[in-house]
N, C-alpha and C positions, 0 to 999 in steps of 0.2 A: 042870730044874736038874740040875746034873751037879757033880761033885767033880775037872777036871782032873787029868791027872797027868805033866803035864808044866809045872806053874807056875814061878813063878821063889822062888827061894828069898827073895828079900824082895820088896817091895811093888814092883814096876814105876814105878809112879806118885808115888811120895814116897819109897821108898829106908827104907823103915822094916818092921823083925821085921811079921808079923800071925802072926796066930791059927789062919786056915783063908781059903777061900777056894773059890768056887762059881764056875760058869758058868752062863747063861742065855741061850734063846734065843727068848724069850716074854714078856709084861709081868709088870710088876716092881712094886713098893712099898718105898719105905724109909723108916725113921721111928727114930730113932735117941733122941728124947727119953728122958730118965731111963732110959736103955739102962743094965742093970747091968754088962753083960759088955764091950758093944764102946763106943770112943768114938767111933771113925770106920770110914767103909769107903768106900775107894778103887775107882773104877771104871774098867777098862781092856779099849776096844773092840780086839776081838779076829774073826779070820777064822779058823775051823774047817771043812777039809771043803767050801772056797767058798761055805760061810753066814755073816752076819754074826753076832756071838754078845756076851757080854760079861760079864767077869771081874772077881767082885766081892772086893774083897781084904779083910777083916774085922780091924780092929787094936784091942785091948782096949786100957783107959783107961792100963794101965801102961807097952803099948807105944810108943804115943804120947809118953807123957809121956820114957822113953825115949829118944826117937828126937827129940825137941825140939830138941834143939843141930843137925839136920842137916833140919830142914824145920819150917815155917811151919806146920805142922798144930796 
């Protein structure tokens, strides 16, 4: 896992503020149940380098809520 740094200033994938955001390029887990901090995380398949990689966008419960008038989330 890596911490990009060249990500997009909002979420690629629904157009909404996040929190932070990591890269991977290895197996993964997500579980988001009674998550305090995030309510969704956005996933955006990504090439780095000519690897396939993937960019997970982290958006806490207030971004969301938010960002509700501009995505289904």
């Amino acid at each position: 896992m890596r911490v990009p740094e060249d990500a997009a200033g909002v979420c690629p994938v629904c157009g909404v503020a996040y929190d932070s955001v990591s890269e991977h390029d290895a197996g993964l887990m997500v579980n988001l149940l009674d998550n305090a901090v995030y309510r969704r995380v956005c996933f955006d398949p990504v090439t780095e380098d000519g690897r396939a990689q993937v960019r997970f966008y982290h958006h806490t419960h207030e971004q969301v809520r938010a960002g509700s008038e501009s995505t289904d989330g």
